[in-house]
Structure formats: structure tokens, C-alpha cells
C-alpha positions in Angstrom: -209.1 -189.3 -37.5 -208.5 -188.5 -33.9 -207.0 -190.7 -31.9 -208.8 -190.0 -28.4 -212.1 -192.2 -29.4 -211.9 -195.5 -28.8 -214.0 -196.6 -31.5 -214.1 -195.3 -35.7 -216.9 -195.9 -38.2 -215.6 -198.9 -39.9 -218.1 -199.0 -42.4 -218.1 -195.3 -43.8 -213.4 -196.2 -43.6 -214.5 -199.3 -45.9 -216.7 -196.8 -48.5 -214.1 -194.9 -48.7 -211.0 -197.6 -49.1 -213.9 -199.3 -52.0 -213.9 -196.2 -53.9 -209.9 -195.8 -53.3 -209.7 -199.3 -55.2 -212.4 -198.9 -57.1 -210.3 -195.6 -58.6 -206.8 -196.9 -58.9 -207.8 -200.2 -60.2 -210.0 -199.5 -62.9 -210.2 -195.7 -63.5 -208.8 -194.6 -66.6 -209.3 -190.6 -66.6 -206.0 -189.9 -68.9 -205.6 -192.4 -71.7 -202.0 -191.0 -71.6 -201.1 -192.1 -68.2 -199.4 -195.3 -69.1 -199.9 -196.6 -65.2 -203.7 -196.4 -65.4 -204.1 -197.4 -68.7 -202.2 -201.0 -67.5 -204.4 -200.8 -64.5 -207.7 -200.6 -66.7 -206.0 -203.7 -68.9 -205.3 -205.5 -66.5 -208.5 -205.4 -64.6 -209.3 -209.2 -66.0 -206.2 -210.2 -64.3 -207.4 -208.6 -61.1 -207.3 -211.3 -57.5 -208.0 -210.6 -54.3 -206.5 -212.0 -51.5 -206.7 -211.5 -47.9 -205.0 -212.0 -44.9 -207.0 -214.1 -42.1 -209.0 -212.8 -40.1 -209.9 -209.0 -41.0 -208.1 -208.5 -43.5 -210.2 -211.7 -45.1 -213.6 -210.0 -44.1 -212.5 -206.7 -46.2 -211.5 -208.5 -49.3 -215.0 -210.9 -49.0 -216.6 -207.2 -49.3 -214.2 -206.1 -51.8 -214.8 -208.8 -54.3 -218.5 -208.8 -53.3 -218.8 -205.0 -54.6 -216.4 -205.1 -57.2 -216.7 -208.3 -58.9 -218.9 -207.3 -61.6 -215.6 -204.7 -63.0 -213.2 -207.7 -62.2 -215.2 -209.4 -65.2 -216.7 -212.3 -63.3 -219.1 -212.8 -60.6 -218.8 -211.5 -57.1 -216.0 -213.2 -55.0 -214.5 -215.5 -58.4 -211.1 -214.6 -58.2 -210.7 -214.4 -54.4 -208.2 -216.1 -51.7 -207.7 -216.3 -48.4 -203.6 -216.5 -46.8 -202.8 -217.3 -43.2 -199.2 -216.2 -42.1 -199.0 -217.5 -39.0 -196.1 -220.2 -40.3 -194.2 -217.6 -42.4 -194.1 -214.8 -39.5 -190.5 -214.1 -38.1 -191.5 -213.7 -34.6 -193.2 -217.2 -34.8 -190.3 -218.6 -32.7 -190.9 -215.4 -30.3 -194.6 -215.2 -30.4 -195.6 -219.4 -30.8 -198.3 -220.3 -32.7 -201.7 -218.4 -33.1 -204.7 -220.5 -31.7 -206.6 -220.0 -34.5 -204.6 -220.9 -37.4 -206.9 -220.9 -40.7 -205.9 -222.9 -43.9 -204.7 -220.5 -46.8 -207.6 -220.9 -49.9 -205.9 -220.1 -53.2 -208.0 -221.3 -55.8 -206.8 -219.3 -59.0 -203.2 -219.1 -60.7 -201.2 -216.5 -59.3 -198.5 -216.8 -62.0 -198.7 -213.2 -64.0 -202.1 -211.8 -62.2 -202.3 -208.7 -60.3 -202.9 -209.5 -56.5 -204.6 -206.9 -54.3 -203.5 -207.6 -50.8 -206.3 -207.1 -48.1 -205.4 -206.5 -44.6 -207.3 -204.8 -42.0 -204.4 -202.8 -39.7 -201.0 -201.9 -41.3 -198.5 -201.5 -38.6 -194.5 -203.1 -38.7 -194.5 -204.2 -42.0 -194.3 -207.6 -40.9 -197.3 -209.6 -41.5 -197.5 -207.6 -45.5 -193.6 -209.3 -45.5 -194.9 -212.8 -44.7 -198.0 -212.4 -47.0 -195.9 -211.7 -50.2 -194.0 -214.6 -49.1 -196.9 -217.1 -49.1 -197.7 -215.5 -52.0 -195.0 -216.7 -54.0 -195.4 -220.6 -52.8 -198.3 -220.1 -54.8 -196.8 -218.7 -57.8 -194.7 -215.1 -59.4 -197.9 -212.6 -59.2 -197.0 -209.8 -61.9 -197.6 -206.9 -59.1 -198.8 -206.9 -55.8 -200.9 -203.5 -54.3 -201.4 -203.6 -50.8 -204.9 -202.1 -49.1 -205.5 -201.4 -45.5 -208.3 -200.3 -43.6 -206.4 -198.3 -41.3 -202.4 -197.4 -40.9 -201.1 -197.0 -37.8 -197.3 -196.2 -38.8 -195.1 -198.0 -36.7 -193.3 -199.7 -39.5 -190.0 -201.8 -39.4 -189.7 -202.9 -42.6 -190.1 -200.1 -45.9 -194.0 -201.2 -47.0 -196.0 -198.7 -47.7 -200.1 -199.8 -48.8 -201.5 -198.4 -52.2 -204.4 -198.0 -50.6 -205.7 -197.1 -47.4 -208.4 -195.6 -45.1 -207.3 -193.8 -42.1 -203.6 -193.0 -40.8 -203.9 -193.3 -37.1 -201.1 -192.9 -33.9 -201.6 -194.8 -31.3 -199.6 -195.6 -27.8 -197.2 -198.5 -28.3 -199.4 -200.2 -25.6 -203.0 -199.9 -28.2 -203.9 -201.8 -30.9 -206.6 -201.3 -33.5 -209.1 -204.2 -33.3 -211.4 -204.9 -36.2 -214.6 -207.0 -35.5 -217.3 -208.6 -37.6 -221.0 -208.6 -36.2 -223.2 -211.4 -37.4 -224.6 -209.3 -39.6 -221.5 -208.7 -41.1 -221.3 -205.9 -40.1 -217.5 -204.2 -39.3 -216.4 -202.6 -36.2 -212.7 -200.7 -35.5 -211.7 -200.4 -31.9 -208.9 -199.0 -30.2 -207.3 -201.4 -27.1 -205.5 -202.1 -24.9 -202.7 -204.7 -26.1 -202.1 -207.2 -23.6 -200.1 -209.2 -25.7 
């Protein structure tokens, strides 16, 4: 996508990072590729957790529109993490004003955790989700979706899934937003912070 608009299409990026899970989660296309195969089996075992805010409006969508293959209804295996606490710029950066209670209602011990966050950019919030993760429990593999990827990383995590790669100035940050029709918006700004 270029980088000179200041806003993308947010909903055709989330189509396209559904079908990306949709594919790597439960396609099996070559019952001799051992890695889908476990994929397919594991589907049962599938939870989705996202990280507050966007990243939580994506996986409420993703569970939404995949819950009948995850073998239950829409949103049943489906958490919500805040990493606020676990950051390591929390002594830096202080406390987020809205700090939202993490919502893990299913056993993470041996399940397959699809990460959900809306902007991939140091590393360092994916770092400090995998961390509350295991508070919670020792998840048998973790796969990490973004909407968008901006590079920028600091630490080596890479997402499994993702829908844009964008560069931006150091000084601009991608901004997703949710209308009250729940509808998603991506925005390129300024960062003030």
C-alpha cells in the first residue's frame, strides 16, 4: 500500500487477514504437509486472544466469522489481554489511562493461541502479550496476526499473518478506529506521543 494516503480501507485489509487465517488455520490442501495437517487437527484447540484496544476489535471479528470452523459458536474460545503492566517502557512511558482488565475465560495449557493485534511495529507489545500469556498458562504455539506491519522492529517477531506492510516516518503512527457501527478505520498520524 502506499504510504502518501493518510487513510487505508480497513475493512477490505481485514477480508483479506480473515481469509489469511482462515487458510493457515484450517486449510489442509496437501495431506502430506505435516504442518497443515497439525493445523487442521488442531483447529478444536484453536483460541483467540486479542490485545486491547484494536487488536481486541479484530479478534471479536475474527471469532465472529470463524467460530463455526473453530467447532463452537461465534466468539466461545475468545480472550481479551491488556499489557499495559507487563510493557518495559512502563517505567518510561507511565501508565495508560485506559487500562482494560485482561478476560481469559478458557484453559490456555496445550491450546493454540492466535494473537490479535491491530499495528505491528517494535516487537514490544507481541513481547509483553506472550508474557501475560503464560500467567495464564503454557499455550502449545502461539501465531501472531496483524492488521498492518509497519517494520520498525526491536525485538526478532515476525506475525504469521498479516495485512499490509507499510513505512512510515518515525514521527507517524497507524491509528485504528472503531465506528459505532463497528465499523474499522486505519489512519496514518501524527504521533505526539
Amino acid at each position: 500500500m502506499p504510504t502518501s494516503v493518510k487513510q487505508f480501507d480497513a475493512e477490505a485489509l481485514y477480508r483479506d487477514l480473515l481469509e489469511q487465517v482462515r487458510a493457515g488455520l484450517f486449510d489442509v490442501t496437501d495431506v502430506a504437509d505435516a504442518a497443515n495437517a497439525a493445523n487442521a487437527a488442531n483447529a478444536a484447540n484453536v483460541a483467540i486472544v486479542g490485545i486491547h484496544s484494536g487488536g481486541a476489535w479484530l479478534a471479536e471479528r475474527l471469532a465472529a466469522d470463524l467460530g463455526p470452523e473453530l467447532g463452537g459458536a461465534p466468539g466461545g474460545r475468545l480472550g481479551f489481554i491488556d499489557v499495559s503492566f507487563y510493557r518495559d517502557d512502563y517505567a518510561k512511558k507511565g501508565l495508560h489511562a485506559d487500562v482494560k482488565p485482561s478476560q481469559i475465560g478458557f484453559d490456555v495449557d496445550r491450546a493454540t493461541i492466535l494473537l490479535v493485534d491491530d499495528v505491528l511495529n517494535t516487537g514490544r507489545t507481541t513481547r509483553a502479550a506472550i508474557n501475560v500469556l503464560f500467567d495464564y498458562g503454557r499455550p502449545a504455539r502461539i501465531m501472531l496476526a496483524a492488521l498492518a506491519d509497519r517494520g520498525g522492529r526491536e525485538l526478532p517477531m515476525a506475525a504469521d499473518f498479516v495485512a499490509a506492510r507499510v513505512s512510515l516516518e518515525p514521527t507517524q503512527a497507524l491509528v485504528l478506529a472503531r465506528g459505532a457501527d463497528g465499523t474499522l478505520s486505519l489512519t496514518i498520524e501524527e504521533d505526539h506521543a
